[in-house]
Biopython code that builds the backbone (N, CA, C, O; Angstrom):
import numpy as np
from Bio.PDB.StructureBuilder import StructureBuilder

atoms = [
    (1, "UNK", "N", (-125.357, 185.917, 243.346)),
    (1, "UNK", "CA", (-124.884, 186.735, 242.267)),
    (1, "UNK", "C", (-125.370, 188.162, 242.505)),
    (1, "UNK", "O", (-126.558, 188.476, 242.426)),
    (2, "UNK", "N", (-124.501, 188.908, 242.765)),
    (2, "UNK", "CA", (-124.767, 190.518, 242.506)),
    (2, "UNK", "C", (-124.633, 191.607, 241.019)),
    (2, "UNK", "O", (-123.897, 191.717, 240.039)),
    (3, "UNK", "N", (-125.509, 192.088, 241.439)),
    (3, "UNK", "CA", (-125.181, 192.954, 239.605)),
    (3, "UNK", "C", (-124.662, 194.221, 240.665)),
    (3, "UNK", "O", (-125.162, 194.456, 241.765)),
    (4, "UNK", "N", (-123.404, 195.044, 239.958)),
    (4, "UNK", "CA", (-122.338, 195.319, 240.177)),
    (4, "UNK", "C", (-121.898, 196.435, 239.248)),
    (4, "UNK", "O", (-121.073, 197.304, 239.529)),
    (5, "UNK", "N", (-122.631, 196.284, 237.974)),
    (5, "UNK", "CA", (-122.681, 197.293, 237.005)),
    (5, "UNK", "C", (-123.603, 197.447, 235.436)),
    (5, "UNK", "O", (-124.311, 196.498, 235.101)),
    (6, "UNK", "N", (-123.551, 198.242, 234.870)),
    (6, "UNK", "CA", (-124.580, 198.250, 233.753)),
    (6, "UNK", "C", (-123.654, 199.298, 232.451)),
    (6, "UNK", "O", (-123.010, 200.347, 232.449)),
    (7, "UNK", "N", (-124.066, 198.284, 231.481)),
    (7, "UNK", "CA", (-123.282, 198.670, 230.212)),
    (7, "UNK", "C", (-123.778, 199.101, 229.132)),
    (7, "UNK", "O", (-124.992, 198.970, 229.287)),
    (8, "UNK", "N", (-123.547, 199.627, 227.921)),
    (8, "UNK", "CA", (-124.621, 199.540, 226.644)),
    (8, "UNK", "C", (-123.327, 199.281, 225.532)),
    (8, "UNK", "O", (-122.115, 199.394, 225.719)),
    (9, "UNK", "N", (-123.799, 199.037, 224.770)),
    (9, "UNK", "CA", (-123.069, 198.472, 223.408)),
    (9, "UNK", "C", (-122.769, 199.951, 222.620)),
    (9, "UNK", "O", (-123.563, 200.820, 222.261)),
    (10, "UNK", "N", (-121.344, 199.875, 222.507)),
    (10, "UNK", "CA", (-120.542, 201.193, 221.832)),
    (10, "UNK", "C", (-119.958, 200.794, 220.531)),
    (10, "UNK", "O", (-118.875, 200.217, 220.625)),
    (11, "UNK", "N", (-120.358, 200.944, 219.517)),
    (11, "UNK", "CA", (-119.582, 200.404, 218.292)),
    (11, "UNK", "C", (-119.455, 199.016, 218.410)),
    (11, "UNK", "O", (-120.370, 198.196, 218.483)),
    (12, "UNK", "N", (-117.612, 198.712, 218.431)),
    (12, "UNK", "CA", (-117.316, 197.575, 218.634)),
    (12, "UNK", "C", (-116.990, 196.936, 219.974)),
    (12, "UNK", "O", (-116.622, 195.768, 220.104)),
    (13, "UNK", "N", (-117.200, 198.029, 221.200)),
    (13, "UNK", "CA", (-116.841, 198.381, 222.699)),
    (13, "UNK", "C", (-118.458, 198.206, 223.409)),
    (13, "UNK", "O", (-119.574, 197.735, 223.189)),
    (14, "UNK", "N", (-117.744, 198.878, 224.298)),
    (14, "UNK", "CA", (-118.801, 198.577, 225.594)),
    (14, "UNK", "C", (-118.432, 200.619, 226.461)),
    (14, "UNK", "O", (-117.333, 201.173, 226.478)),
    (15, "UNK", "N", (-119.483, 201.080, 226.903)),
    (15, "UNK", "CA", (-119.260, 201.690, 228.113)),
    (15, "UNK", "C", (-120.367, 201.702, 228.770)),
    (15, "UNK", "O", (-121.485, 201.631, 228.258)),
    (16, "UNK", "N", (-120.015, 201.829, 230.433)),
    (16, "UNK", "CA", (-120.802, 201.612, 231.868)),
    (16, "UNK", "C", (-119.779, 201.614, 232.987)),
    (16, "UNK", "O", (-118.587, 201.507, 232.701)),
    (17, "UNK", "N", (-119.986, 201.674, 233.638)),
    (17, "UNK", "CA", (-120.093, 201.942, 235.373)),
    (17, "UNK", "C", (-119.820, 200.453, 236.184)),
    (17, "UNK", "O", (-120.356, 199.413, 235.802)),
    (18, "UNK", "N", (-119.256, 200.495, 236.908)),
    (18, "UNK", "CA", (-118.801, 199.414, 238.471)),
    (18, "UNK", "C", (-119.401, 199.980, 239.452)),
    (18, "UNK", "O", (-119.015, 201.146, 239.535)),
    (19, "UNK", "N", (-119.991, 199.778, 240.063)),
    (19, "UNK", "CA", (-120.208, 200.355, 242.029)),
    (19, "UNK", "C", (-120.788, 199.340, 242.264)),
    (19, "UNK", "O", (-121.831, 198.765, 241.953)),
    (20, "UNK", "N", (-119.072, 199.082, 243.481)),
    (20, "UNK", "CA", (-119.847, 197.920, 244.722)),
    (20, "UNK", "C", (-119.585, 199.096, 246.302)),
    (20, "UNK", "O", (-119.419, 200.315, 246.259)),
    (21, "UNK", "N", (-119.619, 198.413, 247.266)),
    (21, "UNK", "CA", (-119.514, 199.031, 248.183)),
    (21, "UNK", "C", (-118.243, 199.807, 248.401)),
    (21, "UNK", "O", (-118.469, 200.775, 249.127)),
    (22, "UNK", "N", (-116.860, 199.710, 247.986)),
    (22, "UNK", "CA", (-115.800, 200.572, 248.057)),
    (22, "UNK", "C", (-115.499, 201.165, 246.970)),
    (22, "UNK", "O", (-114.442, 201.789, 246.879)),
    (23, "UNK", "N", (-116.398, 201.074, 245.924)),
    (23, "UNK", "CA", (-116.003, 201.730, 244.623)),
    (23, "UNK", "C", (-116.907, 202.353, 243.624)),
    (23, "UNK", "O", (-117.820, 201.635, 243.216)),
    (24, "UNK", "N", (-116.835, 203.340, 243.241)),
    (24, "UNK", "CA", (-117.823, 203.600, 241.734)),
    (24, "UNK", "C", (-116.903, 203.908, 240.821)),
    (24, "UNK", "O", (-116.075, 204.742, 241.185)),
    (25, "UNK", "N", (-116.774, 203.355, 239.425)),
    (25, "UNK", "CA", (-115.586, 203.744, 238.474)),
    (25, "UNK", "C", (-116.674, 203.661, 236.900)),
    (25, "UNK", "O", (-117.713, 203.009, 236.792)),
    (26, "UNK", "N", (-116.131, 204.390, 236.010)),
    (26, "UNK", "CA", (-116.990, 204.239, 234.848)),
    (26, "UNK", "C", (-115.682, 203.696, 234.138)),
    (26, "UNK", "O", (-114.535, 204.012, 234.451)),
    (27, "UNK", "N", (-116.163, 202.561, 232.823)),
    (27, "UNK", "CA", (-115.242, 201.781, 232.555)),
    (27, "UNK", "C", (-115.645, 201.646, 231.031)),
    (27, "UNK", "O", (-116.858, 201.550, 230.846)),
    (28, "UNK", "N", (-114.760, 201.619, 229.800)),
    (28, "UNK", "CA", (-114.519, 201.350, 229.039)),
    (28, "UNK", "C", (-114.471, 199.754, 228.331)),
    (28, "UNK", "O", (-113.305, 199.416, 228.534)),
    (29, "UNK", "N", (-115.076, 198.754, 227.694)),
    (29, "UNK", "CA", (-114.198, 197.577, 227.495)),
    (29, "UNK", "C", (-113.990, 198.056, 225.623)),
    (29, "UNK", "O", (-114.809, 198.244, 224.723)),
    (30, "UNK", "N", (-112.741, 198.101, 225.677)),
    (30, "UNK", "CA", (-112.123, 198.389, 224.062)),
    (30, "UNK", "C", (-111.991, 197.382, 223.367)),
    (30, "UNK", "O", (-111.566, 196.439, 224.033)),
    (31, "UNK", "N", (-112.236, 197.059, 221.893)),
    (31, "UNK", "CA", (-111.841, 195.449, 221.189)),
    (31, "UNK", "C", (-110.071, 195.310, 221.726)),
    (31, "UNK", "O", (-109.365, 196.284, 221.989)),
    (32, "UNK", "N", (-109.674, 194.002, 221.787)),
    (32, "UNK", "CA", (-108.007, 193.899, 221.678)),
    (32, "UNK", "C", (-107.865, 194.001, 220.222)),
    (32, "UNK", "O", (-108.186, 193.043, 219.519)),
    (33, "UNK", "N", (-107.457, 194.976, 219.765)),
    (33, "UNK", "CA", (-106.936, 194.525, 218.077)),
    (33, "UNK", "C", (-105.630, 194.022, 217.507)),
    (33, "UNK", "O", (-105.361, 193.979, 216.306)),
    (34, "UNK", "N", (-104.610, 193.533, 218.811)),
    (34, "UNK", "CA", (-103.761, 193.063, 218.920)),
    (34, "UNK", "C", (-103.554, 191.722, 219.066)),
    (34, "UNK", "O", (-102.513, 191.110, 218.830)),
    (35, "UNK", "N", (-104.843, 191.190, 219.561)),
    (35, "UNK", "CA", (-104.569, 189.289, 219.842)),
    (35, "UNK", "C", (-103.414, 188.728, 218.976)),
    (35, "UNK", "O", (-103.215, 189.003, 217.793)),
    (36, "UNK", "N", (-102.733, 187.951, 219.706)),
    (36, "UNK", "CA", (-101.586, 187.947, 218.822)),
    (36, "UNK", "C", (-101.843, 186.028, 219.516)),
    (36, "UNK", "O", (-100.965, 185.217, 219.224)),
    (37, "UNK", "N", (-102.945, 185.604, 220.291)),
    (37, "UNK", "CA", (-102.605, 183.900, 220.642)),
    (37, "UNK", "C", (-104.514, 183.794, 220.911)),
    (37, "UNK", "O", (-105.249, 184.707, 221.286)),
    (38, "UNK", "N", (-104.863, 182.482, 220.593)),
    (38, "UNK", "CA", (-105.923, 182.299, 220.923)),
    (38, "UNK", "C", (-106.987, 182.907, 222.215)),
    (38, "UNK", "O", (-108.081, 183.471, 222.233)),
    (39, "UNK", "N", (-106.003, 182.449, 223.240)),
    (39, "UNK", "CA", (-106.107, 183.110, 224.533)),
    (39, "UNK", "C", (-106.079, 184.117, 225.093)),
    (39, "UNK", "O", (-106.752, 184.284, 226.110)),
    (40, "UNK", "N", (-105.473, 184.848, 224.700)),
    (40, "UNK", "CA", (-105.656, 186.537, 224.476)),
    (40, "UNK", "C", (-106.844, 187.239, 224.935)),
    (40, "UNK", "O", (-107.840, 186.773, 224.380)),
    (41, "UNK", "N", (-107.117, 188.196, 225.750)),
    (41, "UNK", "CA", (-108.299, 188.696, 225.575)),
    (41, "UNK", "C", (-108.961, 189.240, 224.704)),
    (41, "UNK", "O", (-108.308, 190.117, 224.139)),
    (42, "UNK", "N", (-110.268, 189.087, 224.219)),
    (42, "UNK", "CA", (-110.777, 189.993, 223.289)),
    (42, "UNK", "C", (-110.988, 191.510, 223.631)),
    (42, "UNK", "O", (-111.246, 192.221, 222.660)),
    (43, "UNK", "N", (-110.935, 191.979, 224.581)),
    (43, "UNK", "CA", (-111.499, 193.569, 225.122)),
    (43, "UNK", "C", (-110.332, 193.397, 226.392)),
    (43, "UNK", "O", (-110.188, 192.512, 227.236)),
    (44, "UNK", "N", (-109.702, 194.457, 226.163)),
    (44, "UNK", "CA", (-108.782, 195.416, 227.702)),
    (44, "UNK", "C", (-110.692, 196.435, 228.253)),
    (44, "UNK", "O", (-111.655, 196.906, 227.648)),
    (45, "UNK", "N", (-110.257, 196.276, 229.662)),
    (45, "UNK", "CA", (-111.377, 197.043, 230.418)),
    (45, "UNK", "C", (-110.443, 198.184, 230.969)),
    (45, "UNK", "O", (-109.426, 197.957, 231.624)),
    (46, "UNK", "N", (-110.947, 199.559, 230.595)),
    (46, "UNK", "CA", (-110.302, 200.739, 230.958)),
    (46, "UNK", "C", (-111.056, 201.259, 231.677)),
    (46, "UNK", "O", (-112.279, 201.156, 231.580)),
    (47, "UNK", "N", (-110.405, 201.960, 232.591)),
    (47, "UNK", "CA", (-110.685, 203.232, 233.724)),
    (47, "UNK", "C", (-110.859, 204.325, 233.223)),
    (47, "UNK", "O", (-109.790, 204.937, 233.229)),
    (48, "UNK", "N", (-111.806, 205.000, 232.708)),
    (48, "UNK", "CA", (-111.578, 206.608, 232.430)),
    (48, "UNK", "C", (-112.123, 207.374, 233.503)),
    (48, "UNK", "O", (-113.298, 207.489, 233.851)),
    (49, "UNK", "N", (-110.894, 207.971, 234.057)),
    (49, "UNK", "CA", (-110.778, 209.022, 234.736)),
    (49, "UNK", "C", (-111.463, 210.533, 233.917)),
    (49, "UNK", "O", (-112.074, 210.774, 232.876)),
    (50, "UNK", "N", (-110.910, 211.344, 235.150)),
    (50, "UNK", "CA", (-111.326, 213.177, 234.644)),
    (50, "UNK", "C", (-110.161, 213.416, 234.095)),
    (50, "UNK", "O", (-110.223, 214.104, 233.077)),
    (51, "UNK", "N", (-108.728, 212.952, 234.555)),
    (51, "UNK", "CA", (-107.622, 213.260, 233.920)),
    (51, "UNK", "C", (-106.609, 212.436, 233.105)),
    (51, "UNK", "O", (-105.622, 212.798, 232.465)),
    (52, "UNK", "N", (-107.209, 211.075, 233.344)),
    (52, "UNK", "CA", (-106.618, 210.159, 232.734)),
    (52, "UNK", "C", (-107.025, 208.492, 232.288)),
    (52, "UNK", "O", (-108.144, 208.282, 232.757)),
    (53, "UNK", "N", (-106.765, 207.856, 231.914)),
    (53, "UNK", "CA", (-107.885, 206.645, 231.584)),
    (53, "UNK", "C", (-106.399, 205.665, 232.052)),
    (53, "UNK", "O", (-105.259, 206.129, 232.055)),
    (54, "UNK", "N", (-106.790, 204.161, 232.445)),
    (54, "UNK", "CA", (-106.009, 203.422, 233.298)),
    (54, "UNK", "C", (-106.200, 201.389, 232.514)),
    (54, "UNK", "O", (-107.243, 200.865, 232.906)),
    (55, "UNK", "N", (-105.691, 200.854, 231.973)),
    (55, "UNK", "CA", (-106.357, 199.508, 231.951)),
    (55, "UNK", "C", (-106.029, 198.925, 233.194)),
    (55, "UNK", "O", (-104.914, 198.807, 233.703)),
    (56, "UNK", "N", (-107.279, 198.530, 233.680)),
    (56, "UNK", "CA", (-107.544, 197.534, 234.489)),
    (56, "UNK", "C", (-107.526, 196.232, 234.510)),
    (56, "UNK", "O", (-107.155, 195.639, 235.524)),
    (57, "UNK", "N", (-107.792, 195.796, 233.766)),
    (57, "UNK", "CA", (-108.511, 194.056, 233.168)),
    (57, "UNK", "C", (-108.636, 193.461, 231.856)),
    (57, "UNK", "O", (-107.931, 193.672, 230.869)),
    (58, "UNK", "N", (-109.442, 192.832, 231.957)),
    (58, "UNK", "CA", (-109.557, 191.969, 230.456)),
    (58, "UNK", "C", (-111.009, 191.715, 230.532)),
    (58, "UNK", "O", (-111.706, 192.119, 231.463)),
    (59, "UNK", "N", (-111.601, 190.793, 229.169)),
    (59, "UNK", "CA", (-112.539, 190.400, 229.117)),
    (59, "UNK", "C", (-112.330, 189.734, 227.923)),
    (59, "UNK", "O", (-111.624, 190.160, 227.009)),
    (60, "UNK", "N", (-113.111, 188.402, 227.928)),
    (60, "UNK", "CA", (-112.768, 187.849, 226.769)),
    (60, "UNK", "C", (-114.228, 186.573, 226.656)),
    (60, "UNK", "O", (-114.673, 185.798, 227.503)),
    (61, "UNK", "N", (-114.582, 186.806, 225.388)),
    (61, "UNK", "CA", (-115.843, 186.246, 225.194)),
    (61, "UNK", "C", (-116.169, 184.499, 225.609)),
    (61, "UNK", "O", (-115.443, 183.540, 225.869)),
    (62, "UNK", "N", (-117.424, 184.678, 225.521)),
    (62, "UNK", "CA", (-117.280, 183.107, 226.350)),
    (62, "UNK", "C", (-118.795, 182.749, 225.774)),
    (62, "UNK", "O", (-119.423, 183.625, 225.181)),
    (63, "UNK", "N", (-119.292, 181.576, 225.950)),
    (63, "UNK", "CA", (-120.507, 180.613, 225.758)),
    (63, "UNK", "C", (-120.902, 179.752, 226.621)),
    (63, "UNK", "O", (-120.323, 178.667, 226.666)),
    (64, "UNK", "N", (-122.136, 180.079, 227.633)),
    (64, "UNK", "CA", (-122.553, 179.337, 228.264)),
    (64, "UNK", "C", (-122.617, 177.951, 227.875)),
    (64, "UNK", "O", (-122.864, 177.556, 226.736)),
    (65, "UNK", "N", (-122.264, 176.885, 229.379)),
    (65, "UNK", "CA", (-122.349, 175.206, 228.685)),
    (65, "UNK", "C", (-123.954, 174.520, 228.209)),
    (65, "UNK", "O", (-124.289, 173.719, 227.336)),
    (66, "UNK", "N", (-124.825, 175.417, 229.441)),
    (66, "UNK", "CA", (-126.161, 174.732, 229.034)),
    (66, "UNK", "C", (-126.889, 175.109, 228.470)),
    (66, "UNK", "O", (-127.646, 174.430, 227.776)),
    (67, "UNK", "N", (-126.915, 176.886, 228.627)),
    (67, "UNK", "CA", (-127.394, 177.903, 227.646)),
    (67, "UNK", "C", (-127.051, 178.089, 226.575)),
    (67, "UNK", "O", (-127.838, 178.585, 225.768)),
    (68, "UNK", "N", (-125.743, 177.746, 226.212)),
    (68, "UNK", "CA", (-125.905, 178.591, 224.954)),
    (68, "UNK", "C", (-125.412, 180.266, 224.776)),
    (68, "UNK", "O", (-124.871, 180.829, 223.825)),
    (69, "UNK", "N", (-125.755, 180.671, 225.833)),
    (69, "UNK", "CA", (-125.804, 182.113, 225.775)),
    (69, "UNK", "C", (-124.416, 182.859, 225.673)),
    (69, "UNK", "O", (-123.491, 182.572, 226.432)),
    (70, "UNK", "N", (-124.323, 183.745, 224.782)),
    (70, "UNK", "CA", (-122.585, 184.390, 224.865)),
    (70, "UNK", "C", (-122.610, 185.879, 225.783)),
    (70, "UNK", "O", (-123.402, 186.812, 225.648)),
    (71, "UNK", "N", (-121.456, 185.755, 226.761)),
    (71, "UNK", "CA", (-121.406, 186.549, 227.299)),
    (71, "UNK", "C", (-119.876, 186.871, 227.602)),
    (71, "UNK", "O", (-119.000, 186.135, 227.147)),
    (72, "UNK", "N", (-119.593, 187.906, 228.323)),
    (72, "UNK", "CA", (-117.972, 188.690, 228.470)),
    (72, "UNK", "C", (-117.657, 188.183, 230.131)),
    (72, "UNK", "O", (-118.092, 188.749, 231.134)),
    (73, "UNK", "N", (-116.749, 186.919, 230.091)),
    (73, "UNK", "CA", (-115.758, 187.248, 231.195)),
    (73, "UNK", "C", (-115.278, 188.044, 231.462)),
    (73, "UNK", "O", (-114.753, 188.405, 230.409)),
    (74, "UNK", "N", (-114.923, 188.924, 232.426)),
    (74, "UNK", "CA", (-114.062, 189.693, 232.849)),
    (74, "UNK", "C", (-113.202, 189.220, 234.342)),
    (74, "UNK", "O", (-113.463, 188.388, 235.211)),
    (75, "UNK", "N", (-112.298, 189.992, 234.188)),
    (75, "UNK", "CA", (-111.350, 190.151, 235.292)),
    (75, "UNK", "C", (-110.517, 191.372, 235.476)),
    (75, "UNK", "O", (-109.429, 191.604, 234.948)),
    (76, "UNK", "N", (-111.355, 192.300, 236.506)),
    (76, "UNK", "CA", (-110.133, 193.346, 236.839)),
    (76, "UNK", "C", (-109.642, 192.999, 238.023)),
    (76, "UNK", "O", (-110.187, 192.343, 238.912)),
    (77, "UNK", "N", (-108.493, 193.514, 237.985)),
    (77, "UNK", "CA", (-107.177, 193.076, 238.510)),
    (77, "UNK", "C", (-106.477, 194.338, 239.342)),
    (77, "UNK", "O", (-106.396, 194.486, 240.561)),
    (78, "UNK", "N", (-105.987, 195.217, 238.247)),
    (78, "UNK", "CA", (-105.204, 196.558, 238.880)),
    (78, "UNK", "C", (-105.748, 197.895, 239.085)),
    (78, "UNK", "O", (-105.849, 198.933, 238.431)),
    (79, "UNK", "N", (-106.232, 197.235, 240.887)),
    (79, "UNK", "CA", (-106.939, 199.126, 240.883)),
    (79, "UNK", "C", (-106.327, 198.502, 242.762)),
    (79, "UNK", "O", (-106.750, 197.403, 243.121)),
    (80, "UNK", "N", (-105.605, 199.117, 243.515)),
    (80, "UNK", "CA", (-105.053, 199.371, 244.705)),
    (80, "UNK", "C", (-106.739, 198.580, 245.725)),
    (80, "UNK", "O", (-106.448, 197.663, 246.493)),
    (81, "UNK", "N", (-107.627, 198.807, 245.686)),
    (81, "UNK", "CA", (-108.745, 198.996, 246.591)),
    (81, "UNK", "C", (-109.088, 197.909, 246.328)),
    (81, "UNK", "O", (-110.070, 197.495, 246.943)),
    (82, "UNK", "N", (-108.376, 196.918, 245.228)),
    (82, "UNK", "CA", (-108.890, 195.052, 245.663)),
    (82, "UNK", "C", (-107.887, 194.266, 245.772)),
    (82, "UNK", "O", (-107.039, 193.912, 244.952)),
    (83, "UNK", "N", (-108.112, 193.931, 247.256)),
    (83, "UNK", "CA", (-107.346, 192.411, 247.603)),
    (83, "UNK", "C", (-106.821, 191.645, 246.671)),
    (83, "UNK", "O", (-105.697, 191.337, 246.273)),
    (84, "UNK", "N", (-108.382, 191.318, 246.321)),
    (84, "UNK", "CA", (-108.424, 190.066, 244.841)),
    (84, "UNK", "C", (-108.709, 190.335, 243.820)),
    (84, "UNK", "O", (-109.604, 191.173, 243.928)),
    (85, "UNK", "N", (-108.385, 190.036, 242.213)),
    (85, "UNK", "CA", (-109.162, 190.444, 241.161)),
    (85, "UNK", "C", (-110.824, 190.000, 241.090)),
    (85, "UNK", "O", (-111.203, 188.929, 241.564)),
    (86, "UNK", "N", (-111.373, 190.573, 240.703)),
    (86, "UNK", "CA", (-112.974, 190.487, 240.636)),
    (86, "UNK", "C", (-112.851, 190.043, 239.537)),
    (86, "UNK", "O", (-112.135, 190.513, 238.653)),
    (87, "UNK", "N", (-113.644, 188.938, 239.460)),
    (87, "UNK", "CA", (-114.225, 187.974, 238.118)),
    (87, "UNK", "C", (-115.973, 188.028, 237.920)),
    (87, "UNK", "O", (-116.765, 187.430, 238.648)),
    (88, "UNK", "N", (-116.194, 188.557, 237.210)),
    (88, "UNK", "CA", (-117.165, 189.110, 236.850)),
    (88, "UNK", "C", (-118.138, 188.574, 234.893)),
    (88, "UNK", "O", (-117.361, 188.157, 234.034)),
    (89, "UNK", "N", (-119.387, 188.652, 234.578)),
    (89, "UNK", "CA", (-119.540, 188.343, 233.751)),
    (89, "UNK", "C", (-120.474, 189.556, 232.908)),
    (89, "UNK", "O", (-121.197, 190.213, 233.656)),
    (90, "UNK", "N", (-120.507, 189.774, 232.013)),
    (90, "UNK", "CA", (-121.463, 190.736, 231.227)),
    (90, "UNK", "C", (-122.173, 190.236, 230.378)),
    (90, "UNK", "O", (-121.793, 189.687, 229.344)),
    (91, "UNK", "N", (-123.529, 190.426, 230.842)),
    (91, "UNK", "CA", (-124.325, 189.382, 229.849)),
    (91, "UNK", "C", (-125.429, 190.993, 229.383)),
    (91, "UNK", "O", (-125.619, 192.089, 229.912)),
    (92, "UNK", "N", (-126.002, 190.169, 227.909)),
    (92, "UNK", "CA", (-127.408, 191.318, 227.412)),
    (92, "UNK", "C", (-128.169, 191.302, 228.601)),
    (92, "UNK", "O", (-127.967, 190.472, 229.487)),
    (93, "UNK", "N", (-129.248, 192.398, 228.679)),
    (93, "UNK", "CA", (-130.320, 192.037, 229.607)),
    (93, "UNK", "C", (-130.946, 193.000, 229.221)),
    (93, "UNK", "O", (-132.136, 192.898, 229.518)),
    (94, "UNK", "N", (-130.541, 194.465, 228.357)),
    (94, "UNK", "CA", (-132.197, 195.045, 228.339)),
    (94, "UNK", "C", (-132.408, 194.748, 226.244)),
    (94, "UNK", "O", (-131.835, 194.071, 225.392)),
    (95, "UNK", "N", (-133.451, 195.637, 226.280)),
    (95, "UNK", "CA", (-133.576, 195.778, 225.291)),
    (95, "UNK", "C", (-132.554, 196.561, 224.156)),
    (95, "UNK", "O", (-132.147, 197.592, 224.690)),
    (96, "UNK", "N", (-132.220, 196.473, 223.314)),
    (96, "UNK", "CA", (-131.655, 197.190, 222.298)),
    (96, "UNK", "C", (-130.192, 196.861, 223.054)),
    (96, "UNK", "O", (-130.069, 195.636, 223.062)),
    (97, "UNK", "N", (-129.243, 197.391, 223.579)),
    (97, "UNK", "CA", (-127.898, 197.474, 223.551)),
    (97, "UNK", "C", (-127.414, 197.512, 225.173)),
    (97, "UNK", "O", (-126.241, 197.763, 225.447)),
    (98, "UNK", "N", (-128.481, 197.225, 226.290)),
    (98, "UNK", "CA", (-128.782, 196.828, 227.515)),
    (98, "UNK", "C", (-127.818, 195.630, 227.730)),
    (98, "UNK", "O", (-128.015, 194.518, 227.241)),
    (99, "UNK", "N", (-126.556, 196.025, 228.656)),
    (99, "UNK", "CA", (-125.756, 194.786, 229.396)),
    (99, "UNK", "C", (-125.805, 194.823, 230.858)),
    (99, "UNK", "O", (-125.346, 195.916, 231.190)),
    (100, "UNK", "N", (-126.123, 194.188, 231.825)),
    (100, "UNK", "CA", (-125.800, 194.035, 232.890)),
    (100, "UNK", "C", (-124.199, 193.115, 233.848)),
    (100, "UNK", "O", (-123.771, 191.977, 233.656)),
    (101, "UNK", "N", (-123.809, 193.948, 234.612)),
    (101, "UNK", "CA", (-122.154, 193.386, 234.599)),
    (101, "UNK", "C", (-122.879, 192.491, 236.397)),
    (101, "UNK", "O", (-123.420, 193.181, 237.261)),
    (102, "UNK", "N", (-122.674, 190.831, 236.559)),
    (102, "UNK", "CA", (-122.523, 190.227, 237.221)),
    (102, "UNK", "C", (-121.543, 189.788, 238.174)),
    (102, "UNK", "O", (-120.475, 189.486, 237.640)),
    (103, "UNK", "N", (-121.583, 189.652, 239.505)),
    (103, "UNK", "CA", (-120.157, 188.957, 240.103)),
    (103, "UNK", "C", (-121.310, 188.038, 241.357)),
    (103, "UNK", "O", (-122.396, 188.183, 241.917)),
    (104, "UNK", "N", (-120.113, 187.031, 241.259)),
    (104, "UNK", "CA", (-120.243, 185.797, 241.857)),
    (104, "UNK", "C", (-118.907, 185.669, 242.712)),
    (104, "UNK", "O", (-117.829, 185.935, 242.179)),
    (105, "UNK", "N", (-118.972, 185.312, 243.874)),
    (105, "UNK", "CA", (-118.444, 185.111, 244.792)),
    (105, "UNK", "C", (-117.485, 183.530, 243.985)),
    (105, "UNK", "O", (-118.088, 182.473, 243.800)),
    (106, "UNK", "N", (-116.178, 183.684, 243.667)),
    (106, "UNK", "CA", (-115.732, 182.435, 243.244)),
    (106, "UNK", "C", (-115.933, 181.398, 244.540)),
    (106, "UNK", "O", (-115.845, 181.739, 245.719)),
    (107, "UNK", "N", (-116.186, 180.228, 244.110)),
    (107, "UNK", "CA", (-116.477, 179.259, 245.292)),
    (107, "UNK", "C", (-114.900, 178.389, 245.051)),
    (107, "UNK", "O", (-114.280, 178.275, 243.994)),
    (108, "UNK", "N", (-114.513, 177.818, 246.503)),
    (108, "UNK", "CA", (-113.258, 177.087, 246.289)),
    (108, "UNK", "C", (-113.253, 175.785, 245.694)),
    (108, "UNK", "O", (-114.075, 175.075, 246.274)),
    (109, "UNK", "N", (-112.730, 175.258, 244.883)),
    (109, "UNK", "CA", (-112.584, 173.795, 244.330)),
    (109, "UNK", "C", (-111.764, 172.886, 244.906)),
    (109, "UNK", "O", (-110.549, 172.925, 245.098)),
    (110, "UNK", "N", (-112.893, 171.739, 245.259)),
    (110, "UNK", "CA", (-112.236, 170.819, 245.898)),
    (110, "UNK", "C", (-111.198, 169.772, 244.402)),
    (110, "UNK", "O", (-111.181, 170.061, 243.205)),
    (111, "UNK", "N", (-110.596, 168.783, 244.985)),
    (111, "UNK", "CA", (-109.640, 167.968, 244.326)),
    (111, "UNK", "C", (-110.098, 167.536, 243.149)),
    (111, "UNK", "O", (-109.563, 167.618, 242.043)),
    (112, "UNK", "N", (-111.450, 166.924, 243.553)),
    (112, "UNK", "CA", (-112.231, 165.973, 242.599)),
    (112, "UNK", "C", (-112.953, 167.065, 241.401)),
    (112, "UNK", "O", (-113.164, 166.674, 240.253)),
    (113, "UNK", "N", (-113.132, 167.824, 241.649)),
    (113, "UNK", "CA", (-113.298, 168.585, 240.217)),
    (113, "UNK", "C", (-112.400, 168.517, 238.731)),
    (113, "UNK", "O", (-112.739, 169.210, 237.772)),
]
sb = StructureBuilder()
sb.init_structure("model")
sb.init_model(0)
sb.init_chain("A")
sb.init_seg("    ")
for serial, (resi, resn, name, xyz) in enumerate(atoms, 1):
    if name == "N":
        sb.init_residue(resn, " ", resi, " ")
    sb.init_atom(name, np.array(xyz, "f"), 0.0, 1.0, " ", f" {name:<3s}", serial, name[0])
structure = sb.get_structure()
């Protein structure tokens, strides 16, 4: 697991930063105030640019199975410079309004899963 980025708690949002090795982007996650189906994401993840801001992704809340612990799936998707979408997680980690953004190498699933 690599940490990948760092967030703080904005109102009802999120802002922080991405940098892995081909990228540094500062990123937005906004509430969806549109959910219109269960499944839906809760937060679009935006790009703000110098001249313009971009959605990238989603994020949508989740609950660890053994922990307990609630944290933000994500998945960005539309930025040219990834192959694959990055699946990523945002969990608390500092004090007061401290998030750290996680990625894990998805591993392949065999049949029997």
């Amino acid at each position: 697991m690599a940490i990948i980025g760092k967030f703080t708690r904005d109102g009802a949002g999120y802002t922080g930063y991405i940098e892995t090795l081909a990228f540094k982007a500062q990123l937005t996650l906004e509430p969806n105030t549109n959910k219109k189906s269960e499944k839906a994401p809760d937060f679009r993840v935006v790009h703000v640019g110098e001249d313009f801001t971009s959605e990238i992704g989603a994020a949508w809340r989740k609950t660890g199975k053994t922990s307990g612990t609630e944290y933000l799936s994500l998945s960005i998707h539309d930025d040219p410079a990834l192959a694959v979408p990055i699946h990523c997680r945002l969990v608390k980690t500092g004090a007061e309004e401290g998030h750290t953004l996680f990625w894990e190498r998805q591993r392949e699933r065999s049949d029997q899963e």
